[in-house]
ZALUMBA-531787 format. One record per atom (N, C-alpha, C): residue in one letter; x, z, y. Coordinates in pm, whole numbers, plus 50000, padded with zeros to 5 digits. Layout:
<atoms>
AXZY/...
</atoms>
This chain:
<atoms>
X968156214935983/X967886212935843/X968826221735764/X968356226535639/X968796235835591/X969076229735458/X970476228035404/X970616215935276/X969766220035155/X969816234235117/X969216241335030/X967776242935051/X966966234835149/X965486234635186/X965246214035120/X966396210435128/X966306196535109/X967056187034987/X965806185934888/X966156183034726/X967186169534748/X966536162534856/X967186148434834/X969056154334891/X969346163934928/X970896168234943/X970926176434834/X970696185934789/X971036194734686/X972166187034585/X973186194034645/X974476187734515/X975036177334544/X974696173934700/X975556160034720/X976586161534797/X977826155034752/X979416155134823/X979306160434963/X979906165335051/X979906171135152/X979746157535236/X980776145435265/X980656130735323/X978936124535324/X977846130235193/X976636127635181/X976066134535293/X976396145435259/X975576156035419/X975896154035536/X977316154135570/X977536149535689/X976966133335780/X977306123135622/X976076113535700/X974786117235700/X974116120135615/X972706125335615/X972356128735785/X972986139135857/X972966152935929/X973126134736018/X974446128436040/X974576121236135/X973286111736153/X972776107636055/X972036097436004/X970576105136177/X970216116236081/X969036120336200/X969576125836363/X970216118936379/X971176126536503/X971246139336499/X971766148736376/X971966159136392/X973396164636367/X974036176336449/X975326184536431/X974856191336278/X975926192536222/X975986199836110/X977166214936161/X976326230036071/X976616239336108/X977236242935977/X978636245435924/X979066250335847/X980496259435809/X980436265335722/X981466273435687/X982596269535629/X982306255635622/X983576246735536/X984326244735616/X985296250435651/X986426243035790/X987296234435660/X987666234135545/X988806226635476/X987956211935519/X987026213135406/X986656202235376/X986106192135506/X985306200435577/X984626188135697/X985616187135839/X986516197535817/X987656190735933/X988116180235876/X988486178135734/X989296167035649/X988526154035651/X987076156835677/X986156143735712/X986016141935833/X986076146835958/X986036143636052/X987246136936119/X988176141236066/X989636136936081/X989896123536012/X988916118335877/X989096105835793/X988596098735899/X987056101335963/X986126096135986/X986846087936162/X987436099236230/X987996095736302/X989056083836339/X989946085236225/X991266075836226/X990466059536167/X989386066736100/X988486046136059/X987836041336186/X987626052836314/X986986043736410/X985416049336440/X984866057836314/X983436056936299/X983506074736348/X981846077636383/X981906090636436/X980826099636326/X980406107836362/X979496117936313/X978796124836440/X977306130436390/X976446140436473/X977306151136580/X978276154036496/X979086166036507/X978946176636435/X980046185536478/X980436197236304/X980776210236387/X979876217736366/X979916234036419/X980546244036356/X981586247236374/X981796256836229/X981896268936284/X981596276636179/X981256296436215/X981786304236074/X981966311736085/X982596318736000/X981236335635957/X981286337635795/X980226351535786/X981226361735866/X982616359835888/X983036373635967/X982706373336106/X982336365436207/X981366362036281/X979826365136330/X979266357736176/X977876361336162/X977776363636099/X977046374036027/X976486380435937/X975436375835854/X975566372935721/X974456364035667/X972926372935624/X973446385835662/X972246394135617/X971116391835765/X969976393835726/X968746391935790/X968696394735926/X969126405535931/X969656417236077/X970846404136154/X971286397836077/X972606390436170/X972416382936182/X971336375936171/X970926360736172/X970896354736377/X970206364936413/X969606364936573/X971046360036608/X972216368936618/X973256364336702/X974056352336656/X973416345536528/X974166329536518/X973076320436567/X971636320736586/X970676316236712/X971146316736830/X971746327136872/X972096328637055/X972986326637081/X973516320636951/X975396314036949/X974746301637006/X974336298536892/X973926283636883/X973006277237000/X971936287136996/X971726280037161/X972136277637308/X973526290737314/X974466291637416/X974986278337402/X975876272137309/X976626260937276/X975966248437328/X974546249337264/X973696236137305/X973416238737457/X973076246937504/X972606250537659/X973956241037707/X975046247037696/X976096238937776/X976606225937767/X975856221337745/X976386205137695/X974896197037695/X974986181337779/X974156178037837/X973706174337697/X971796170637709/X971376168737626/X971266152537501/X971576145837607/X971906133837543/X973146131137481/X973606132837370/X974806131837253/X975496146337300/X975396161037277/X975396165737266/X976276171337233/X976086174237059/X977656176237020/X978296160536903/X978056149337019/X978196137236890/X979666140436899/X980066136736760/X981676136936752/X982706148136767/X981956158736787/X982226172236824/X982706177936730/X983896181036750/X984116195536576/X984346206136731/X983446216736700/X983486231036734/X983686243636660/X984216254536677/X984616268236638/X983406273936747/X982256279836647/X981066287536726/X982036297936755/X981546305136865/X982036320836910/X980996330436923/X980996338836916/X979996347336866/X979456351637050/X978646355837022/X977746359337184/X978076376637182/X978506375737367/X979086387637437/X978316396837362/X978856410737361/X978496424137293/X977506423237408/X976416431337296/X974726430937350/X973976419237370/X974106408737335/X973346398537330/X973176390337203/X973126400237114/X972556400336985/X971196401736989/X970816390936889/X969236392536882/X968736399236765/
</atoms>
């Protein structure tokens, strides 16, 4: 899910999205390392978990059109390795970008 594809998030606190994202069993993929390490870290010390939190950086991936493929073959490398049932629950990850030439 893409927050900016979805009116009912548009403009809501970052803690909104992250439950949202947890809510459908989904990892959330973002560029915010301040803010959603600072919630995962709240979320943690209360006991309660989240989907999990992917974070990537544009010096990484490239937000232009052409750079999109190698944050896909990030992202599906990541999921490939990790069994499919809870996945990345509870997970804060640093994506890594995929070996030279396996850009899509």
């Amino acid at each position: 899910m893409a927050v900016g594809e979805r009116a009912d998030l548009a403009g809501r606190p970052d803690g909104d999205i992250l439950a949202a994202a947890t809510a459908e069993g989904r990892a959330l993929v973002t560029e915010d390392v301040a803010d959603y390490a600072r919630l995962a870290r709240d979320l943690a010390a209360r006991g309660l978990g989240h989907g999990g939190i992917v974070f990537t950086s544009s010096r990484r991936f490239s937000r232009a059109a052409a750079g999109s493929g190698s944050l896909a073959i990030a992202l599906e490398r990541l999921l490939s390795q990790r069994p499919a049932e809870r996945r990345l629950e509870d997970q804060v990850i640093w994506l890594d970008a995929p070996p030279a030439g396996k850009a899509g």
